[in-house]
C-alpha positions as a Python dict, from the first residue, in 0.01 Angstrom:
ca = {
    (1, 'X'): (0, 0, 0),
    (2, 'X'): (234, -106, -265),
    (3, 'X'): (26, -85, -580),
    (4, 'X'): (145, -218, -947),
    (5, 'X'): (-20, -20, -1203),
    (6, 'X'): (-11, -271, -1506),
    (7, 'X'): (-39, -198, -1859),
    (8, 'X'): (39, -374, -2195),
    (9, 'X'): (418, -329, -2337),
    (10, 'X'): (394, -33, -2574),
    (11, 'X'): (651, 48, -2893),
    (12, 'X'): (754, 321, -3093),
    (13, 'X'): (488, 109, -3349),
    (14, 'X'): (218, 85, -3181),
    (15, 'X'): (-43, 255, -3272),
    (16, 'X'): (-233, 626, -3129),
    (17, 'X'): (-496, 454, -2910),
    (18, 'X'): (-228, 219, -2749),
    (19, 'X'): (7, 466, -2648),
    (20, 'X'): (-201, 662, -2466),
    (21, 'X'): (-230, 396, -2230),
    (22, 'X'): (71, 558, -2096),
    (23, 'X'): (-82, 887, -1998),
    (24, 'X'): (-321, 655, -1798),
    (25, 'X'): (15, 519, -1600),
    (26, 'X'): (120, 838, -1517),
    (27, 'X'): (-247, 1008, -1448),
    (28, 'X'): (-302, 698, -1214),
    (29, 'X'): (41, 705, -1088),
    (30, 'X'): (-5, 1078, -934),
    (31, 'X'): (-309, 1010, -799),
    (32, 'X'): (-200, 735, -579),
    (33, 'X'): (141, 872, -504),
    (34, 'X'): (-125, 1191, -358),
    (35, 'X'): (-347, 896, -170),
    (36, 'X'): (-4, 770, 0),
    (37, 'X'): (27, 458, -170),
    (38, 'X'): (324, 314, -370),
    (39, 'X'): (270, 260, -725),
    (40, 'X'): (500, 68, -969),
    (41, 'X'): (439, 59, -1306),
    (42, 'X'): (486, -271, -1544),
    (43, 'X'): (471, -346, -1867),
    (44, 'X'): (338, -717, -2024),
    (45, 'X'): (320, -913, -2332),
    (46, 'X'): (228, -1224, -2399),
    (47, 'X'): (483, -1401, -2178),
    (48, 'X'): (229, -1443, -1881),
    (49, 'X'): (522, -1662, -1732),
    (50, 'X'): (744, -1406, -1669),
    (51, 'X'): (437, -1179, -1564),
    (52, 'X'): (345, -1432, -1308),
    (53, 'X'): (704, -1441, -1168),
    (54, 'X'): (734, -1042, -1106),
    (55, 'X'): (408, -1052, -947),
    (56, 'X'): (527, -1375, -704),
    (57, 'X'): (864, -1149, -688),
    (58, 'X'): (724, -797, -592),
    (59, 'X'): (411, -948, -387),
    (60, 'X'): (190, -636, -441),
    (61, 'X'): (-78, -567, -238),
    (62, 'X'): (-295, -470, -535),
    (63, 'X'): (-251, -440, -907),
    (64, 'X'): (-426, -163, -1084),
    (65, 'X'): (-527, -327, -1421),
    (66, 'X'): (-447, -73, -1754),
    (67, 'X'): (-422, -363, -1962),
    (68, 'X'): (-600, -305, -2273),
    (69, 'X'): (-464, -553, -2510),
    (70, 'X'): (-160, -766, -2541),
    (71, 'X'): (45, -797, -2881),
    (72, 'X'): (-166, -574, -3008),
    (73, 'X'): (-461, -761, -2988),
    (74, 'X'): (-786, -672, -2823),
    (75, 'X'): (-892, -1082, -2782),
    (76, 'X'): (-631, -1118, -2510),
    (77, 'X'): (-681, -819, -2258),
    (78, 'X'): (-873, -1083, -2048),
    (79, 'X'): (-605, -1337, -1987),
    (80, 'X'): (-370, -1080, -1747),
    (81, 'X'): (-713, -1072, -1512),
    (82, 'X'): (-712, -1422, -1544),
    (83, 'X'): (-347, -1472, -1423),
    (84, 'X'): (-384, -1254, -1126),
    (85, 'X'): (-709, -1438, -1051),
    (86, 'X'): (-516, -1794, -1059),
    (87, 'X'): (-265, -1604, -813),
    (88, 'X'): (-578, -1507, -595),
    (89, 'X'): (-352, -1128, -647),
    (90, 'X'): (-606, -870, -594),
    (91, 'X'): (-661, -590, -897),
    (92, 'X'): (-888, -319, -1014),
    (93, 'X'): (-1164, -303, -1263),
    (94, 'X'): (-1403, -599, -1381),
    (95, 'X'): (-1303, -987, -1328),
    (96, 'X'): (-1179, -1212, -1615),
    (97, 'X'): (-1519, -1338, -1737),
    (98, 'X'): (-1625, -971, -1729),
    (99, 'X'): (-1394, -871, -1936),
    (100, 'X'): (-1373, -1140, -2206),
    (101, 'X'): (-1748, -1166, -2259),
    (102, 'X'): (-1758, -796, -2357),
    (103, 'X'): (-1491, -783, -2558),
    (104, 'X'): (-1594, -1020, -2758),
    (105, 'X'): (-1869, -778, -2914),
    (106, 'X'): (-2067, -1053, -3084),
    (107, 'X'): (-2110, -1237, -2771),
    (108, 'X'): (-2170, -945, -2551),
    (109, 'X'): (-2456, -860, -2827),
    (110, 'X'): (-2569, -1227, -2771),
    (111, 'X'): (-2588, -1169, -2394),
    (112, 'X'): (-2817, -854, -2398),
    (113, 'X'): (-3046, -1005, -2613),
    (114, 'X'): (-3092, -1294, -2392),
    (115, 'X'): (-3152, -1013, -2094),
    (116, 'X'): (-3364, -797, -2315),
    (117, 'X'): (-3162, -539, -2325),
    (118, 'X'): (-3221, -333, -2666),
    (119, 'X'): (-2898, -402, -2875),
    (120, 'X'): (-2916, -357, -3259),
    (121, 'X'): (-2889, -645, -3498),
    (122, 'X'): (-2621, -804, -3601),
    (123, 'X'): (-2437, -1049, -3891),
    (124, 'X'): (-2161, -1244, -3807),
    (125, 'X'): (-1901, -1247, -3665),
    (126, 'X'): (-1643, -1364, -3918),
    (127, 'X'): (-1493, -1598, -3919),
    (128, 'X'): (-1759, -1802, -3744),
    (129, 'X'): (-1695, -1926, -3394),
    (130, 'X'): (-1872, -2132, -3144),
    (131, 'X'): (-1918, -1851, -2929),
    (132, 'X'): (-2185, -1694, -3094),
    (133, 'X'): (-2416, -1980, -3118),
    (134, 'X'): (-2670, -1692, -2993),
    (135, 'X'): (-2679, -1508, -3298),
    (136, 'X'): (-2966, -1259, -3399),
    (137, 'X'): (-3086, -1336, -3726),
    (138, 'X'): (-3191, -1006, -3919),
    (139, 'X'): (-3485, -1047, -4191),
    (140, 'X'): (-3345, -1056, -4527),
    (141, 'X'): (-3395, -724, -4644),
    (142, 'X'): (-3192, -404, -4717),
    (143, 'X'): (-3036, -175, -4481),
    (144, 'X'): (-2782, 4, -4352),
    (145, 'X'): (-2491, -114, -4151),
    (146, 'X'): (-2152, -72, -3975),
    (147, 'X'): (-1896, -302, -3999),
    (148, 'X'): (-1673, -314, -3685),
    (149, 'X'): (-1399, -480, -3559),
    (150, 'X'): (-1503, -816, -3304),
    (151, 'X'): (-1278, -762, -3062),
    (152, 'X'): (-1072, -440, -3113),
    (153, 'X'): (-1183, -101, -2921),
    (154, 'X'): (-1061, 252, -2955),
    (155, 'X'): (-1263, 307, -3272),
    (156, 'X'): (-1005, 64, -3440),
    (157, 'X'): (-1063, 38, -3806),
    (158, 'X'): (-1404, 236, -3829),
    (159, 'X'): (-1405, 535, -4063),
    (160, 'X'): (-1690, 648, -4342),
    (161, 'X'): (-1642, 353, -4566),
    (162, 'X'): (-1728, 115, -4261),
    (163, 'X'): (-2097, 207, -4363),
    (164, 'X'): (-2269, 2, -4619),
    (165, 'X'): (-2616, -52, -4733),
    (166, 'X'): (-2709, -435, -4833),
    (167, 'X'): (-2900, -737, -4760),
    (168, 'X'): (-2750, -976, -4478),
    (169, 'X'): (-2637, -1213, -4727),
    (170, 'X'): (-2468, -949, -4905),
    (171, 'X'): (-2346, -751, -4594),
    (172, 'X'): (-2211, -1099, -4440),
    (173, 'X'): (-1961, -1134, -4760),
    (174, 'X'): (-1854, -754, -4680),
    (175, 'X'): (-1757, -827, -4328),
    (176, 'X'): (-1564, -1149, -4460),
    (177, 'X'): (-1406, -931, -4689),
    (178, 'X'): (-1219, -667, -4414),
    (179, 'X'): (-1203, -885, -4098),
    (180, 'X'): (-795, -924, -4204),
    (181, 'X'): (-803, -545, -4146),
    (182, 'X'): (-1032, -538, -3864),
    (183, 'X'): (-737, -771, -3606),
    (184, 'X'): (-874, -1099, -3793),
    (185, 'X'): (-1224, -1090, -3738),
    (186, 'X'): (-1537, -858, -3753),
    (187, 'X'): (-1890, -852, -3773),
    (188, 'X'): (-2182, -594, -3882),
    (189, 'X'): (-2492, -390, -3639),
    (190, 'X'): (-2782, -246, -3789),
    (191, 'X'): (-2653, 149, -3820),
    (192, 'X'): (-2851, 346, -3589),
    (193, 'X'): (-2851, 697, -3753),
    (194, 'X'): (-2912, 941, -3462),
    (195, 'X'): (-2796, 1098, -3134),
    (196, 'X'): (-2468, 893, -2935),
    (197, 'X'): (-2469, 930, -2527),
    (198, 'X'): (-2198, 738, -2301),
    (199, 'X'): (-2271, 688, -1948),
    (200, 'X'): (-1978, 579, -1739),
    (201, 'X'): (-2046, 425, -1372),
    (202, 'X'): (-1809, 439, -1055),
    (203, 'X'): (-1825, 186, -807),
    (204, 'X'): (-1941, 365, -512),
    (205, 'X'): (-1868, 82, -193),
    (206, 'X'): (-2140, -161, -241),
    (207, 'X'): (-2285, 71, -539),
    (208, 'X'): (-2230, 152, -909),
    (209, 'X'): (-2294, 522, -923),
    (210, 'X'): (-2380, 674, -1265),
    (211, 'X'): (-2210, 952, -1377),
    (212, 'X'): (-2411, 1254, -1555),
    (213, 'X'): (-2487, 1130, -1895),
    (214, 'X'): (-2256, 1303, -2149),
    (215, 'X'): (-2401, 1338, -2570),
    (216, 'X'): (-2181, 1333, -2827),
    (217, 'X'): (-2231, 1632, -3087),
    (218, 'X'): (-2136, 1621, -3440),
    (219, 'X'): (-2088, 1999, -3490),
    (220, 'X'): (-2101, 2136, -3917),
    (221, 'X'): (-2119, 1772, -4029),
    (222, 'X'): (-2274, 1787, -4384),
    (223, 'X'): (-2622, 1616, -4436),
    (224, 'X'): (-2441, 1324, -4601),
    (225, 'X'): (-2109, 1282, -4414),
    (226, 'X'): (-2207, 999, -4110),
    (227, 'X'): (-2225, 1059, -3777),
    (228, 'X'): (-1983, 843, -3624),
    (229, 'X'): (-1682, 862, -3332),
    (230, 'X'): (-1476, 709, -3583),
    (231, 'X'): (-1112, 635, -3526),
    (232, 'X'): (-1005, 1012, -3608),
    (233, 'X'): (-1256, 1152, -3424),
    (234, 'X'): (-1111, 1014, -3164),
    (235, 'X'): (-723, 1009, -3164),
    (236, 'X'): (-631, 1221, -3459),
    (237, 'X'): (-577, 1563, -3319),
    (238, 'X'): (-571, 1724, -3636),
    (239, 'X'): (-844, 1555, -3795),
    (240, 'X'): (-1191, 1784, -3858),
    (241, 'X'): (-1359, 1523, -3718),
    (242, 'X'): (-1131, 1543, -3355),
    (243, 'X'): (-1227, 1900, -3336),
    (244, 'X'): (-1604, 1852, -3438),
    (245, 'X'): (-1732, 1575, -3197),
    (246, 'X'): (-1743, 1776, -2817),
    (247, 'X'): (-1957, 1619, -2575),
    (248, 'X'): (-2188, 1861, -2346),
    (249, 'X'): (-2357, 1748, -2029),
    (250, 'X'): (-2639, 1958, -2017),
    (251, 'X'): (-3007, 1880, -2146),
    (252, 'X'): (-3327, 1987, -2237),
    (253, 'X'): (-3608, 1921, -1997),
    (254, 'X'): (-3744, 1745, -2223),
    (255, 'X'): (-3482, 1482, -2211),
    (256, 'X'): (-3589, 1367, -1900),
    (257, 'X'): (-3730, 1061, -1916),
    (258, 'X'): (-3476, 932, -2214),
    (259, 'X'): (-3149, 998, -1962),
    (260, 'X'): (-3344, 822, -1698),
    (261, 'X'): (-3445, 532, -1949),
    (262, 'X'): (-3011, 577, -1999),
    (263, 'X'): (-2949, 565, -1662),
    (264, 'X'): (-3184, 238, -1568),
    (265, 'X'): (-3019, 39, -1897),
    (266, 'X'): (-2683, 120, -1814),
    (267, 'X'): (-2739, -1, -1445),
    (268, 'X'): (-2916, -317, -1553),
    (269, 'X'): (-2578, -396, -1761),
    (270, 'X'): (-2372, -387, -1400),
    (271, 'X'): (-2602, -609, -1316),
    (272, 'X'): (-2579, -870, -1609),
    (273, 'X'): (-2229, -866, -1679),
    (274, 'X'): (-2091, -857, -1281),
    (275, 'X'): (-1925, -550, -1353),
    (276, 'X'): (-1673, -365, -1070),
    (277, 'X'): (-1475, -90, -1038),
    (278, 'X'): (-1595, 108, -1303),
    (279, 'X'): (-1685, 61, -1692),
    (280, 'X'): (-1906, 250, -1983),
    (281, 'X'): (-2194, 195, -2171),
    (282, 'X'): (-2246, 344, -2509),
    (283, 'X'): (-2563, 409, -2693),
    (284, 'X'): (-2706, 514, -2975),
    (285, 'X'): (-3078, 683, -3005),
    (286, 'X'): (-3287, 649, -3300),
    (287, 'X'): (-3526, 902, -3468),
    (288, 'X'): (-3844, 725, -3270),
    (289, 'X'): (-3671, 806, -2952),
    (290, 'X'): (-3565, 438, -2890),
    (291, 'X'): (-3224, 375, -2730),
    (292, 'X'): (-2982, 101, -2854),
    (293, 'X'): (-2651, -29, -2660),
    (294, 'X'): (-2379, -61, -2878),
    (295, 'X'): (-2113, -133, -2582),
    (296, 'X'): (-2010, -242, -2240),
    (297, 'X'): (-1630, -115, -2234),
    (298, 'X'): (-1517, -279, -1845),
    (299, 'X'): (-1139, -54, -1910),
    (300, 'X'): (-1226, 277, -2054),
    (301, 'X'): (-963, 480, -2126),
    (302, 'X'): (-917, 717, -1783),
    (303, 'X'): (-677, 978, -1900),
    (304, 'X'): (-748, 1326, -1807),
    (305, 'X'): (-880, 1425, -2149),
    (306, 'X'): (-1095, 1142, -2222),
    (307, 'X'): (-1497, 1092, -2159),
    (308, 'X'): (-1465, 913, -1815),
    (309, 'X'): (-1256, 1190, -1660),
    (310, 'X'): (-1463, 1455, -1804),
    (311, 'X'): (-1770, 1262, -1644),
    (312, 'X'): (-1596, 1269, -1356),
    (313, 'X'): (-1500, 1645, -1343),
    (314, 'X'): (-1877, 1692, -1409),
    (315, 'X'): (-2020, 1513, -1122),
    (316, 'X'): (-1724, 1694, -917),
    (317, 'X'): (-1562, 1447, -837),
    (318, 'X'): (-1146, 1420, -821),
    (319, 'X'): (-941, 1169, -1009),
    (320, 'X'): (-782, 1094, -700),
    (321, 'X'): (-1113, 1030, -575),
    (322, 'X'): (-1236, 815, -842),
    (323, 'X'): (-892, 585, -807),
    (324, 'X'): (-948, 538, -482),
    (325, 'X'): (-1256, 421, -499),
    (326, 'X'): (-1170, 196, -807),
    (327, 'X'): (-837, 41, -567),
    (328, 'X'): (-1152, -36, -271),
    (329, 'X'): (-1315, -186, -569),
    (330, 'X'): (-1068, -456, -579),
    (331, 'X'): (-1077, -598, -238),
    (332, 'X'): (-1472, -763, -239),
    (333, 'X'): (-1703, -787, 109),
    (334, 'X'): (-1856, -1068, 246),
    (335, 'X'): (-2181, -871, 45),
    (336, 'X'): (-2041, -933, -287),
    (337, 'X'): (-2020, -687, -643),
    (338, 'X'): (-2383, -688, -637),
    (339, 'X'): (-2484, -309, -687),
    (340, 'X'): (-2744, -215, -396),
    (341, 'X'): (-2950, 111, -526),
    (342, 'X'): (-3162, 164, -251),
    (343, 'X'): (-3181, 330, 79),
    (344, 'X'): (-3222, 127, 433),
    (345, 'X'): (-3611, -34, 412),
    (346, 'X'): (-3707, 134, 732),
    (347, 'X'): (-3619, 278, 1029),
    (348, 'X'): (-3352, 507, 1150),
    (349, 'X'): (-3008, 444, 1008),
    (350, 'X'): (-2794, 404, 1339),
    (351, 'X'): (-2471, 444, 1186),
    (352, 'X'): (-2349, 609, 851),
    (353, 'X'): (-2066, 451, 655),
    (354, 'X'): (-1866, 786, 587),
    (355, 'X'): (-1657, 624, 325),
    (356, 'X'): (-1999, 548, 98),
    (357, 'X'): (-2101, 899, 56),
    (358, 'X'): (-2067, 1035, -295),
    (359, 'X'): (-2021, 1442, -263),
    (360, 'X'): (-2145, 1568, -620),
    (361, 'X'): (-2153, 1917, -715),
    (362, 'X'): (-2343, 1925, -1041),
    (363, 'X'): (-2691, 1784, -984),
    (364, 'X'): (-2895, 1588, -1295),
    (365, 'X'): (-3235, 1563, -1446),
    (366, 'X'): (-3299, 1308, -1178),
    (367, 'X'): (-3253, 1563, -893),
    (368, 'X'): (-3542, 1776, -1037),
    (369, 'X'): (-3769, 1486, -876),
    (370, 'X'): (-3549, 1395, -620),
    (371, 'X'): (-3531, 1702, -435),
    (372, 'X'): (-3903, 1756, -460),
    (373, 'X'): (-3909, 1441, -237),
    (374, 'X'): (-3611, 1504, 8),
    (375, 'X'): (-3748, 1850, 82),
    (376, 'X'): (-4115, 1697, 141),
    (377, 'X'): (-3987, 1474, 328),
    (378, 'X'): (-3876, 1656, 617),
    (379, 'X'): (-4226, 1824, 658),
    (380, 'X'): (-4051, 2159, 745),
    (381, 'X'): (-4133, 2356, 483),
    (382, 'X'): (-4420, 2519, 231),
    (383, 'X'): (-4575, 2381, -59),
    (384, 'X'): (-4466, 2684, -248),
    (385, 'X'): (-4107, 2659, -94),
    (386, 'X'): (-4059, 2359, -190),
    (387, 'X'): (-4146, 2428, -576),
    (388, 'X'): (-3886, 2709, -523),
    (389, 'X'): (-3635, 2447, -418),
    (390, 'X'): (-3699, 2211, -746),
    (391, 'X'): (-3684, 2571, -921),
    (392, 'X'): (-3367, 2625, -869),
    (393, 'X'): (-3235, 2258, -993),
    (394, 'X'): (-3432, 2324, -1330),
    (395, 'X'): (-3231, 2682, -1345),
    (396, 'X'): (-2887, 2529, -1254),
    (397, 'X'): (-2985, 2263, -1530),
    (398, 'X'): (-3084, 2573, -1798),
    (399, 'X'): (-2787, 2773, -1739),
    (400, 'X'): (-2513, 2629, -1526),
    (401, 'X'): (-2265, 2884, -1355),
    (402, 'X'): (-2521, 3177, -1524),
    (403, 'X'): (-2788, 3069, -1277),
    (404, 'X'): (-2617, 3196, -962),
    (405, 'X'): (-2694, 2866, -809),
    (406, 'X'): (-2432, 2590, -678),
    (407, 'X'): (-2497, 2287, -526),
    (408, 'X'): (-2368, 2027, -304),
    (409, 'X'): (-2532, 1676, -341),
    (410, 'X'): (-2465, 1361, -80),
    (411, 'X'): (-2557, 1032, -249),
    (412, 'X'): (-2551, 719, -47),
    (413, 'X'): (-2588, 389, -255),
    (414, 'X'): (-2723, 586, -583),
    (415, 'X'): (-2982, 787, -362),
    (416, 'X'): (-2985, 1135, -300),
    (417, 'X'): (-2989, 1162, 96),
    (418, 'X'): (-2874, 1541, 170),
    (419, 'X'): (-2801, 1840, -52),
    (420, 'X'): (-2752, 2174, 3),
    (421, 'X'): (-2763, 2521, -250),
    (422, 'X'): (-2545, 2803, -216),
    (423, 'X'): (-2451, 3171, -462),
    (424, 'X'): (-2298, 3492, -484),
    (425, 'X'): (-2512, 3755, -346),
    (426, 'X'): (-2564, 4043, -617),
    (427, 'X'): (-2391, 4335, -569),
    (428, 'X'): (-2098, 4207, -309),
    (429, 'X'): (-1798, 4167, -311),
    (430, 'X'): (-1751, 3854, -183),
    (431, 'X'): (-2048, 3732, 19),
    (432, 'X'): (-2245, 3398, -49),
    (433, 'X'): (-2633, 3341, 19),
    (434, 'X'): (-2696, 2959, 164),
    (435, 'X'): (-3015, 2913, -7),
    (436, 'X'): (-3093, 2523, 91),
    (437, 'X'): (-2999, 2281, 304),
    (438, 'X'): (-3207, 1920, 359),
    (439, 'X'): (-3130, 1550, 493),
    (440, 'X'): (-3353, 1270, 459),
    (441, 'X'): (-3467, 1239, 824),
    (442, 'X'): (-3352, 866, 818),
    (443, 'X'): (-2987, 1014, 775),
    (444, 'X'): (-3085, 1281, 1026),
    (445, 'X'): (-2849, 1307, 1371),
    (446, 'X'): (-2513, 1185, 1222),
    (447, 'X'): (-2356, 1445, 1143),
    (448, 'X'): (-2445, 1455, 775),
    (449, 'X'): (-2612, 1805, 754),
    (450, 'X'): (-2263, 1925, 898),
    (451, 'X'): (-2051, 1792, 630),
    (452, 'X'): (-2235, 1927, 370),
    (453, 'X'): (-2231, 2285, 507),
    (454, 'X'): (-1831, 2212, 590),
    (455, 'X'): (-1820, 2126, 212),
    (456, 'X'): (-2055, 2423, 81),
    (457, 'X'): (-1827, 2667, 331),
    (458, 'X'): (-1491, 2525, 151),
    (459, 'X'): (-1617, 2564, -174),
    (460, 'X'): (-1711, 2929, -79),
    (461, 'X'): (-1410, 3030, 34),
    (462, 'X'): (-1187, 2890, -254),
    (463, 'X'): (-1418, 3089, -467),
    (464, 'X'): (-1290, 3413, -283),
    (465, 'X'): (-1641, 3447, -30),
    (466, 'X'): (-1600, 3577, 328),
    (467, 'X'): (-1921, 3610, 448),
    (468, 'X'): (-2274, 3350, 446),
    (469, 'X'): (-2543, 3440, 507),
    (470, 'X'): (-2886, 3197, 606),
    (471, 'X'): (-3245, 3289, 658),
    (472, 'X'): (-3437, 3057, 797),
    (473, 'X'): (-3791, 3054, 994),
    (474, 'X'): (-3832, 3165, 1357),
    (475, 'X'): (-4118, 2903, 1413),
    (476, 'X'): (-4069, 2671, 1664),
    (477, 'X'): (-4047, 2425, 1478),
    (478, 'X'): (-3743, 2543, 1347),
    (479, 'X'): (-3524, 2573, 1695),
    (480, 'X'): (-3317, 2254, 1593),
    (481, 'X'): (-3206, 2423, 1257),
    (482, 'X'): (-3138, 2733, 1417),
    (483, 'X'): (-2900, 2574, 1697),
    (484, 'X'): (-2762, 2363, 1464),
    (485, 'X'): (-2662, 2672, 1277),
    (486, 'X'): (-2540, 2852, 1577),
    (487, 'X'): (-2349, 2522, 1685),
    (488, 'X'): (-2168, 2521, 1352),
    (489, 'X'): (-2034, 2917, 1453),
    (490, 'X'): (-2364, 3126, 1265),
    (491, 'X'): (-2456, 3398, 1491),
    (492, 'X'): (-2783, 3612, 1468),
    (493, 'X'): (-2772, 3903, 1238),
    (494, 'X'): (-3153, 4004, 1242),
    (495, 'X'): (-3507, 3875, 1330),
    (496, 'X'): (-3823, 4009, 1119),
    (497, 'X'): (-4104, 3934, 1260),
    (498, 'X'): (-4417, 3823, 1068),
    (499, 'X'): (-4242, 3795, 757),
    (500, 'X'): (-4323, 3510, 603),
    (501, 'X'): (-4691, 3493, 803),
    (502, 'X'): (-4811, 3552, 1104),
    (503, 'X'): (-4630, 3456, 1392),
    (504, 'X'): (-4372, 3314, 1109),
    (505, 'X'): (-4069, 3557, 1121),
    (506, 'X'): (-3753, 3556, 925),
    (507, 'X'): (-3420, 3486, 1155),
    (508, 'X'): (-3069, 3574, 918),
    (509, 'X'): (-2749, 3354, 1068),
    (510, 'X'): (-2400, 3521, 926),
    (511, 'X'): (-2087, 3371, 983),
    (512, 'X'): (-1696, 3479, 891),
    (513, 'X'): (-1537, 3242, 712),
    (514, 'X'): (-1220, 3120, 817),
    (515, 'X'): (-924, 3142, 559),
    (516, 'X'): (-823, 2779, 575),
    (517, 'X'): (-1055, 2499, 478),
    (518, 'X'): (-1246, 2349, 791),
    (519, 'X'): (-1329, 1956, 886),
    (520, 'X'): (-1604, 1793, 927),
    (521, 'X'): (-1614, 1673, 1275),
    (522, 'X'): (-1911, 1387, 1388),
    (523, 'X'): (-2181, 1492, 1625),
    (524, 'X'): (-2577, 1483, 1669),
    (525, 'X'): (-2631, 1739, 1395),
    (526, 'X'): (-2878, 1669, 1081),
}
């Protein structure tokens, strides 16, 4: 297809956060040269005239949307969207009304309160507008707050001084007093002092997947220096506060139920804001535990160094793979943007839409209980196997590549459906132990359990293995797995009988790997 990747004009003036929309271009750019497509690159301004007559001209079959703001403001990233829309052009990322209600952080603020979605309190914005007729009213009291800019992202204007302590009356004059630095107009939230997490979601067909949950640490901060991603924590390379804020995707178990509580509210913000394509929700956790949204960005920056990408590379998944679900994003079904989280009521799925299954290769807190209930499921195996299953999620969580243990995890609509574990065996060279392999038996018999040991076997072997090795059970019940194995070219290396009971014996399958990566093909496997 002949794609226009779109972006707002950029100067030798303009500022850090605006010019790296160009590393976007060119990230994006790559990735759908590498998906066959045809991308073209434009820059606007505020002459949506002449914009309007080089889309007519060039007739596109998509746009991909970079635009972040136009003249340097923030307040008009929404009317490009808004164009295309009155040229019924298709493009990427969230619609118009998306995009202008969230930008406009006052009345995004306005909107999650009305949902009941936890958002902290606010004053303002300033100058006044009829937009925010919603306004929460804060008691009268002192307290701590950030002043931010209304419309401007990136971090724009928010450093150490942004932080004041007042009443609202007092704090209101404040935010009066730097909206002519903050692009013209700002406002103030109730500063959450505690732990920041961003959760960015990837339209997945029909489905908003959430990627793993990344934390923001503020590494040798002193006791009284804030703990913000202020603007030079995040484009000022030489900055100590660039260098001290990594994020890290790994938890404690006893995160658990918070990332969950993450996931849920960052889902239920799709929902209420008709989202598509892909976007990012920010919070902020205070010291009772209690999470606050601070943001719904619909453009995130998507270079390859920022926190989208990164979430990305976490849930293993490719840029290239992530834009092309983002350009399928823009052409809507008959079904609508509505995200649809759950699996088929009942029955046997007679057919499985190939192009909606997520491969992930780093599984989450969530998988700890998922697991538990995909390997019950299929009634195949041992209580105690089946703790040993969840066992190894919890290690993988722990201690990531220390574990040993490597996973590959088949999500249809936000549910896990099939997944499969794999490691180096100790003292070889280069030979792999498959540990675990299970499909939901409604996904059973369509070739599903296939691709996932096609993908664990190419993962192998571009780690350097040669050689897999199974064990599995000799039962009868078993004879399916062990032809399926045999069909996919494992052959019988040994038989122990009685070893894990009696009459229960211990079959091992081995297979040479090939040295060029192998297809999936369809069939009547699990």
């Amino acid at each position: 297809m002949r794609i226009v990747i779109l972006h707002q004009a950029v100067t030798e003036h303009s500022s850090l956060d605006e010019r790296d929309v160009l590393m976007q271009v060119d990230a994006v750019s790559e990735a759908l040269k590498s998906l066959g497509h045809e991308p073209t690159a434009i820059a606007c301004d505020l002459n949506l005239s002449a914009l309007r007559n080089t889309l007519k001209a060039m007739k596109p079959d998509a746009v991909f949307n970079l635009v972040e703001s136009l003249d340097g403001s923030g307040r008009f990233l929404h009317l490009a969207p808004c164009l295309m829309e009155a040229m019924n052009t298709a493009f990427t990322g969230c619609p118009a009304t998306a995009l202008l209600t969230t930008s406009h952080k006052t009345m995004a603020k306005s909107v999650m309160a009305h949902a009941g979605l936890p958002t902290p309190a606010w004053i303002g914005p300033c100058p006044q507008d009829s937009s925010s007729h919603m306004k929460l009213e804060p008691q009268d009291s002192p307290g701590q707050w950030i002043i931010k800019s209304l419309w401007e992202h990136a971090s724009a204007g928010l450093d150490e001084t942004s932080i004041v302590t007042g009443r609202p009356c007092e704090v209101r004059s404040l935010v009066c007093e730097r909206a002519p630095c903050l692009g013209g107009s700002a406002f103030a939230e109730a500063y959450i002092d505690g732990r920041e997490f961003n959760l960015s979601l990837l339209q997945d067909g029909e489905s908003a997947v959430v990627l793993p949950p990344a934390e923001i640490l503020f590494e040798g901060y002193a006791e009284e220096k804030p703990r913000i991603v202020d603007y030079r924590a995040k484009w000022e390379e030489d900055s100590f506060e660039y260098n001290h804020t990594p994020r890290r995707f790994y938890f404690p178990t006893e995160d658990t139920a918070l990332l969950e509580t993450l996931r849920n509210l960052a889902i239920r913000c799709w929902h209420e804001f008709h989202l598509s394509g892909y976007a990012r929700v920010d919070f902020r956790i205070d010291a009772q535990g209690q999470p606050w949204i601070l943001e719904v960005n619909t453009n995130p920056c998507i270079s390859p160094d920022a926190g989208f990408a990164a979430a990305l590379n976490r849930a293993g998944i490719s840029f290239e793979s992530a834009v092309e679900r983002i350009l399928a994003a823009a052409f809507p079904t008959d079904s609508g943007p509505e995200c649809k989280d759950r699996l088929p009521a009942a029955g046997k799925t007679e057919e499985l839409p190939l192009d909606q299954i997520l491969f992930e290769y780093e599984p989450g807190i969530e998988d700890i209980k998922q697991v538990r209930q995909l390997v019950s499921s299929t009634d195949f195996f041992y209580p105690a196997e089946v703790d040993v299953a969840v066992e190894l999620i919890q290690e993988r969580l722990d201690k990531g590549d220390k574990s040993g243990y490597y996973f590959v995890m088949a999500r249809y609509r936000g549910q896990l459906i099939g997944y499969g574990s794999y490691g180096p065996i100790a003292c070889t060279v280069s030979s792999y132990d498959l540990y675990w392999m299970a499909v939901n038996p409604k996904f059973q018999g369509l070739g599903l359990g296939r691709r996932i040991l096609t993908e664990m076997e190419n993962r192998i072997r571009l780690s350097g293995g040669t050689r897999i090795y199974i064990e599995t059970s000799n039962r009868q019940q078993y004879e399916s797995t062990r032809a399926f194995y045999e069909r996919c070219g494992y052959r019988t290396e040994s038989i122990i009988e009685d070893f894990y009971a009696p009459g229960d014996g211990r079959a091992i399958y081995g297979k040479v790997l090939p040295h060029e990566p192998q297809r999936a093909t369809p069939g009547s496997d699990l």
